[in-house]
C-alpha positions as YAML, in Angstrom:
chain: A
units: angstrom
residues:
- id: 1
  name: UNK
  ca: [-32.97, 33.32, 10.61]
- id: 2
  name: UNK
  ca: [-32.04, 35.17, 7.08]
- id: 3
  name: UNK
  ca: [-29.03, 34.74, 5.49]
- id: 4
  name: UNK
  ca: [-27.83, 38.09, 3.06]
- id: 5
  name: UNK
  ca: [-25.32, 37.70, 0.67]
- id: 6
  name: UNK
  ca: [-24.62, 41.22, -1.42]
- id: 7
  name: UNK
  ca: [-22.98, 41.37, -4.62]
- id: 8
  name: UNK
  ca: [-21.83, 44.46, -6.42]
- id: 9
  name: UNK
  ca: [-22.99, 44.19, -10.26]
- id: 10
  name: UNK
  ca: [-19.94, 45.83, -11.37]
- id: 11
  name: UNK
  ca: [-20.56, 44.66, -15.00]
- id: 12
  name: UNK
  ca: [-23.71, 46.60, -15.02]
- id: 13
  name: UNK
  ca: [-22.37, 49.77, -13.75]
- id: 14
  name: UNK
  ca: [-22.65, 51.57, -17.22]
- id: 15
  name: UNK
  ca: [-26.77, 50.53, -17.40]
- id: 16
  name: UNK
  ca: [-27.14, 51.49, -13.70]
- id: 17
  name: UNK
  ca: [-25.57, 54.80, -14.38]
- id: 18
  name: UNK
  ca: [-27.50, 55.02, -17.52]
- id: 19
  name: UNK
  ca: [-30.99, 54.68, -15.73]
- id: 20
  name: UNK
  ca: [-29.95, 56.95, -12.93]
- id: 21
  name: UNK
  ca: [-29.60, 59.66, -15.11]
- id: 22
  name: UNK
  ca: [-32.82, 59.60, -16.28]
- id: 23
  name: UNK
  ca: [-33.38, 61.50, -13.52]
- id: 24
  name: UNK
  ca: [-36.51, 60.20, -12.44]
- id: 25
  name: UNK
  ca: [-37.31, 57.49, -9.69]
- id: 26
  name: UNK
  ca: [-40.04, 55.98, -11.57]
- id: 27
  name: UNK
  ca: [-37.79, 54.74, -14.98]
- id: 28
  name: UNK
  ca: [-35.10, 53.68, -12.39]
- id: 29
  name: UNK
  ca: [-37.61, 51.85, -10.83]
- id: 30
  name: UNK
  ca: [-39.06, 49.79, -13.75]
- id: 31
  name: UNK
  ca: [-35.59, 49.50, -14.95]
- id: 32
  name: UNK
  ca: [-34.02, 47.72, -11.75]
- id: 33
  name: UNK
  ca: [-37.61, 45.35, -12.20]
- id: 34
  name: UNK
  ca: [-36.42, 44.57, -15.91]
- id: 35
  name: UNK
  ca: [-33.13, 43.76, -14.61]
- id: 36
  name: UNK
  ca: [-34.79, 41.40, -11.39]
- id: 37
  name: UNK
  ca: [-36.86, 39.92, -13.82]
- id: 38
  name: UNK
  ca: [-33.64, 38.84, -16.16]
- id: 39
  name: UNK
  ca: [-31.57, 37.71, -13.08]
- id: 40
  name: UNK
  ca: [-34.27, 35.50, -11.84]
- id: 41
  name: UNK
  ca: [-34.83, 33.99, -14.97]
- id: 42
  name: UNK
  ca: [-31.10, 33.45, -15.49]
- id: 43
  name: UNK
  ca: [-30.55, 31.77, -11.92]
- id: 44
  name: UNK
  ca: [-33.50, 29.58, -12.98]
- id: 45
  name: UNK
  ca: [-32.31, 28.48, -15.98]
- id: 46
  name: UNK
  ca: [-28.88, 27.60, -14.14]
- id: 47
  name: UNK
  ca: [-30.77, 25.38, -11.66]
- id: 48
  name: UNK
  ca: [-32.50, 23.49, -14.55]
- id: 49
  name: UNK
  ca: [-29.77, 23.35, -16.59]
- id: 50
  name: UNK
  ca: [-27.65, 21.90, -13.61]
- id: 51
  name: UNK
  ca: [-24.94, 24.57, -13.78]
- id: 52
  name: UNK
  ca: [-22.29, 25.47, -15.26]
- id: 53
  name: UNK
  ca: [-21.64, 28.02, -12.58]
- id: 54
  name: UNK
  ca: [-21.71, 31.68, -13.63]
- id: 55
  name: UNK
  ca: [-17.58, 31.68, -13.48]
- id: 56
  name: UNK
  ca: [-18.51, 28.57, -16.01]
- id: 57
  name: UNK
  ca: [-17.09, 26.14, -13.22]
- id: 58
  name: UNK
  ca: [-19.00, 22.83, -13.69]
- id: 59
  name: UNK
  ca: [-20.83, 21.86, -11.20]
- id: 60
  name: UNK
  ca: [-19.88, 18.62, -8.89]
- id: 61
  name: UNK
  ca: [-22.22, 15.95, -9.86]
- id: 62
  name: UNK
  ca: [-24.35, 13.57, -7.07]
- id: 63
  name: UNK
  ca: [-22.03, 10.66, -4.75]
- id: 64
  name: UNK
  ca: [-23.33, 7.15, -6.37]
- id: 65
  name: UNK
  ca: [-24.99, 7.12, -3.22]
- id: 66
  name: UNK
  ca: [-27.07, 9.98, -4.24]
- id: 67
  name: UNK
  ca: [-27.41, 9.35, -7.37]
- id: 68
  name: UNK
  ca: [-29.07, 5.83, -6.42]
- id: 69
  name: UNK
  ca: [-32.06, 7.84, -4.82]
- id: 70
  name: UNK
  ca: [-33.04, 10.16, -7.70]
- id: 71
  name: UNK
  ca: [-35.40, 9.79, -10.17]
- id: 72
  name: UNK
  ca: [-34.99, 10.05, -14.22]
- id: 73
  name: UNK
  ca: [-35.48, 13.62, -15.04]
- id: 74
  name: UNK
  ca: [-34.27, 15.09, -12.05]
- id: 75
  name: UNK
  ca: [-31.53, 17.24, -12.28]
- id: 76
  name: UNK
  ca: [-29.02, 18.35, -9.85]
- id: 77
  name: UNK
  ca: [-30.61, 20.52, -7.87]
- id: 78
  name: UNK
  ca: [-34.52, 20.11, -9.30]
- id: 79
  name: UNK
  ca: [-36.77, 17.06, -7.99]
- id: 80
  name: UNK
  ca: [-39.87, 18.76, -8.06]
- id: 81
  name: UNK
  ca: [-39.03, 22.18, -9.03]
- id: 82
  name: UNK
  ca: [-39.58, 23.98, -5.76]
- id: 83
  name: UNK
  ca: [-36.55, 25.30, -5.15]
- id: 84
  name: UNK
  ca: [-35.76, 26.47, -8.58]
- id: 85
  name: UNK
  ca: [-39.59, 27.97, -8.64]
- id: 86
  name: UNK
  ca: [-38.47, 29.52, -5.10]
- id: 87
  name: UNK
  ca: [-36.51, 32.25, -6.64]
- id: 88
  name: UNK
  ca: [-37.49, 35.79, -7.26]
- id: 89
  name: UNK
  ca: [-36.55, 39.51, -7.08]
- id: 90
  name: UNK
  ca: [-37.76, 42.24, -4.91]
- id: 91
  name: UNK
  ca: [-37.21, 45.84, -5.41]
- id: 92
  name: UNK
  ca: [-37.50, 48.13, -2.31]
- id: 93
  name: UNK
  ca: [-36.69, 51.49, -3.07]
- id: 94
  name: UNK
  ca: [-33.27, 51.46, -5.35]
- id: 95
  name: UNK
  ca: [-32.33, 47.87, -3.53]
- id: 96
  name: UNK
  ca: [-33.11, 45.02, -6.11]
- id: 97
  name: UNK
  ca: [-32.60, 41.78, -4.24]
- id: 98
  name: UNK
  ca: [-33.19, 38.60, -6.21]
- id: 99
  name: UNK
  ca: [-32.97, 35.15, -4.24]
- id: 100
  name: UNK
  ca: [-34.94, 32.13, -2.49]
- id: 101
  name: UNK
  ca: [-36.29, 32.12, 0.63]
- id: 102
  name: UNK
  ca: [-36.07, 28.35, 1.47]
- id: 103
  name: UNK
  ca: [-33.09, 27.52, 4.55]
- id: 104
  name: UNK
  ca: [-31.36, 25.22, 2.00]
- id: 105
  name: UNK
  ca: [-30.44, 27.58, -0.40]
- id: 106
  name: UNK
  ca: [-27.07, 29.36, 0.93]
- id: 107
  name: UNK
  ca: [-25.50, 25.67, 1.32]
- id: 108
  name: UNK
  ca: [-27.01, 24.59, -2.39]
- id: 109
  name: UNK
  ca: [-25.10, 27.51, -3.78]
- id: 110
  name: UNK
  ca: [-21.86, 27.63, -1.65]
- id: 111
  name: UNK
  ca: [-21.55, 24.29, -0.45]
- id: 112
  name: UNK
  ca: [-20.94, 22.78, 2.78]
- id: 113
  name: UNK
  ca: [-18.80, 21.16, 5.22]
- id: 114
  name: UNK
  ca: [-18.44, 18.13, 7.36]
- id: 115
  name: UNK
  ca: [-18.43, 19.99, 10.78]
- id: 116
  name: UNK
  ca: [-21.57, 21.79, 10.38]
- id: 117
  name: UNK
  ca: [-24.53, 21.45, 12.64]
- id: 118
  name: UNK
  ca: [-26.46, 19.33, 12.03]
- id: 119
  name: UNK
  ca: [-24.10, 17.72, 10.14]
- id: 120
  name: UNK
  ca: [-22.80, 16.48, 8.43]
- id: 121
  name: UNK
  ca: [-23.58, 18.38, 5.55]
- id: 122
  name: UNK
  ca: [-20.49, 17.96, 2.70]
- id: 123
  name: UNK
  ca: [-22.27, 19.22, 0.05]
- id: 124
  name: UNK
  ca: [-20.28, 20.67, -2.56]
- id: 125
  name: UNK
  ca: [-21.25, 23.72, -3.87]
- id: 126
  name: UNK
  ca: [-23.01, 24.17, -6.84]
- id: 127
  name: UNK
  ca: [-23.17, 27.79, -7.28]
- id: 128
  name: UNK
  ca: [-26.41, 29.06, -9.38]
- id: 129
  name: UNK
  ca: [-27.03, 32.74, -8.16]
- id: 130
  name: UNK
  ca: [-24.40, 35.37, -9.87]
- id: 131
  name: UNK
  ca: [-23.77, 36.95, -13.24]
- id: 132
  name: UNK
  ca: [-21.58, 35.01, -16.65]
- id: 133
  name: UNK
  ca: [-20.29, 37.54, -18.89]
- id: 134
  name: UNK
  ca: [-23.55, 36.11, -20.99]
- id: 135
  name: UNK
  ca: [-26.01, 37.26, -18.59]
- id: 136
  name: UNK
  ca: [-24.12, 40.46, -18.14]
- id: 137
  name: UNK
  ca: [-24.06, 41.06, -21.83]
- id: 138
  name: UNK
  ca: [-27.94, 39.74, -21.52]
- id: 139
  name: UNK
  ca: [-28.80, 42.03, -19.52]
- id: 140
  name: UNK
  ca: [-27.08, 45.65, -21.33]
- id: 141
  name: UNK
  ca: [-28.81, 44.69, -24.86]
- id: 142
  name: UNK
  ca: [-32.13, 44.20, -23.13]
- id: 143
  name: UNK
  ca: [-32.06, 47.76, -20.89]
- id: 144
  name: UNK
  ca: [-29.95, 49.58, -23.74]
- id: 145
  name: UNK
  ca: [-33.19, 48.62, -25.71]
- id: 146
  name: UNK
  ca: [-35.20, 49.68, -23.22]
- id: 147
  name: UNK
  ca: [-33.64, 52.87, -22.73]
- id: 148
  name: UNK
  ca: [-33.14, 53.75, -25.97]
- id: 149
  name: UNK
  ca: [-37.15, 52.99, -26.46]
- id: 150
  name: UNK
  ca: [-37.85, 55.58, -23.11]
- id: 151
  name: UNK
  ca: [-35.55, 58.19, -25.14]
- id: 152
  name: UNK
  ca: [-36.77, 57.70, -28.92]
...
């Protein structure tokens, strides 16, 4: 089972635009890796940071309960740093995809609910893959660079 979640990157519309009129398939092509490569490192830096979200909503911290179990270090959602380390980007044709491919990580990011199977599973959400205005603004001064390096 595969869960897809697809986001528009409307705040990089101006970079997209910029690499597809390069006009060729190769520059877009390293230039949607750049960008994969920035996003993944962004989300992972979320997860060890423990948030905030990329709205800048903080995220919910652990029940006592929860809290009782954990170990010093460990951060909301890293104990060993598998799931964090689970994320990367893909690029298949023009599609860049960047996510995890372990079950848990739809309800880490968007939270969960008392009724689901197998339940209960009231997690709150803690949502860690998306784009702040930082990473947006990230990401245009690092491909502007870029492009202006393919066009110097």
């Amino acid at each position: 089972m595969a869960v897809h979640v697809t986001t528009e990157l409307d705040g990089l519309q101006p970079i997209l635009a910029m690499l597809n009129g390069l006009g060729q398939p190769r520059r877009l092509a390293q230039g949607l890796a750049n960008i994969g490569g920035l996003i993944e490192n962004q989300t992972k830096d979320r997860i060890t940071e423990g948030g905030p979200s990329p709205d800048g909503e903080a995220w919910a911290p652990w029940s006592e309960s929860y809290a009782a179990t954990r170990k010093k270090g460990q951060t909301l959602l890293v104990a060993t740093g598998a799931y964090r380390d689970s994320y990367a980007w893909d690029l298949t044709g023009d599609a860049l995809r960047v996510g995890s491919n372990m079950v848990q990580a739809a309800i880490l990011n968007f939270g969960g609910t008392d009724n689901m199977a197998p339940g209960p599973a009231a997690i709150p959400a803690r949502q860690h893959l998306g784009l702040s205005d930082a990473n947006v603004v990230e990401i245009e001064d690092a491909m502007g660079d870029w492009i202006e390096g393919l066009t110097a």
